[in-house]
C-alpha positions, 0 to 999 in steps of 0.5 A: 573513607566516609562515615559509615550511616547508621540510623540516618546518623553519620558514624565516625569511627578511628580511621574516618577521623583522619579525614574530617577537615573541619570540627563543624562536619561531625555536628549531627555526628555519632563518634565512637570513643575509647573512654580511658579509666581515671575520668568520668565521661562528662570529663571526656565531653568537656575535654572535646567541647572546647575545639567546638562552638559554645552551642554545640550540643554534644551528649553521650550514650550511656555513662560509664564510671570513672575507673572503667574504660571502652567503648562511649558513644558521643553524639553531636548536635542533632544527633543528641536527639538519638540519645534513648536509642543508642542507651536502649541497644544491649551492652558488651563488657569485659569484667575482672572481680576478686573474691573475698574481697568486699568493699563498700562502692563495690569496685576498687575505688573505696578501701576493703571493707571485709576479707574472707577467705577464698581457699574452699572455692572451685571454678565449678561453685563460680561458674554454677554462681554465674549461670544462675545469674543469667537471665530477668533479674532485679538490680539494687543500684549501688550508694555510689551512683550516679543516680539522683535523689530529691536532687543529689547524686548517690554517691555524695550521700555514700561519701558521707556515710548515709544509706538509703533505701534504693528501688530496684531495677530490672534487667536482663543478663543475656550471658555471662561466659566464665574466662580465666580464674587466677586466684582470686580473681575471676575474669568473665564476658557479659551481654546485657540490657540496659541500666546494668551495673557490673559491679552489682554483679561482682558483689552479688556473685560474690556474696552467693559464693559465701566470701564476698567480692567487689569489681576491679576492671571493667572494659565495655568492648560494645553497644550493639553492633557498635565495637570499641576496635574502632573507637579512637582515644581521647588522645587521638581526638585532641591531637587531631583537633590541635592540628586541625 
């Protein structure tokens, strides 16, 4: 199978993998990855940098957190230099939020901060809180980001206790489609832009619904037309590479 031409960009995707006979065809390459939770992308790059020459270039388009999983979009050599288009293609995401719940990342990787009590809530209050979401809103990025300031990563100040005032960001939800409430947790399907953070979204759905909640899985399934069925695991790649 060849890679599939994208942007004049060649694409691999899991089965076109199998049949690279050599690590030096994917430079100038784009290769789709299903980043697994647990570990940052840059984590992912350095995992895969070590079957490749020290001065391959290899970039990622678009981070996702550590706990999340999908869809990651690797570029190659030349192809790093495609970076601000693939990061300006709309997002796809799969998200699971618990309500009344509150903690201070807004997702589960820091401790509950607040409970509240959820037993009032109806799934016609969460849908009506997702609708008013949809479209051209201002995102205040979370202290535990990877946004720098005066040359410091967020989250290191929110590991020390300090808050800082954060401009916001504007965006665009395009839709958010509700798709199982089981208690307390509420699964839901988002399209939207760039520069996105979901777990804003979670907390702030959260906090319009009176009770609070914070983000608990997240899953990119695709980055414009590009769909994480056919990305390959990070398994896959390096017991690919080992062999090779």
């Amino acid at each position: 199978m060849k890679p599939e031409k994208s942007e004049g960009l060649d694409v691999f995707d899991a089965p076109a993998i199998i049949n690279i006979r050599d690590v030096t065809d994917m430079i100038g390459s784009v290769l789709l990855l299903d980043k697994p939770s647990g570990c940052t992308s840059y984590d992912c790059i350095r995992r895969l940098k070590r079957y490749f020459p020290k001065s391959t270039k290899i970039g990622h388009a678009g981070t996702l957190d550590p706990l999340a999983t999908g869809l990651l979009i690797l570029l190659f050599g030349k192809a790093t230099k495609s970076q601000q288009r693939f990061m300006n293609l709309t997002k796809r995401y799969e998200a699971t939020m618990r309500l009344g719940e509150t903690t201070s990342s807004m997702d589960s990787e820091t401790e509950v901060i607040e409970h509240k009590a959820i037993s009032g809530i109806t799934p016609d209050q969460i849908q009506a809180a997702i609708e008013k979401k949809i479209g051209v809103i201002d995102q205040i990025p979370p202290m535990y980001s990877a946004i720098k300031v005066k040359g410091e990563r967020l989250y290191k100040k929110a590991r020390r206790g300090e808050v800082i005032q954060r401009k916001p960001n504007r965006v665009t939800l395009y839709s958010i489609e509700l798709l199982d409430i089981n208690g307390a947790d509420v699964r839901f399907s988002v399209k939207c832009s760039k520069g996105t953070y979901i777990r804003v979204l979670a907390h702030d759905l959260g906090q319009s619904l009176g009770v609070g909640g914070h983000l608990i899985q997240l899953r990119r399934t695709a980055i414009g037309n590009y769909h994480v069925q056919r990305a390959s695991t990070l398994d896959t790649l390096t017991n690919f590479f080992e062999r090779s």
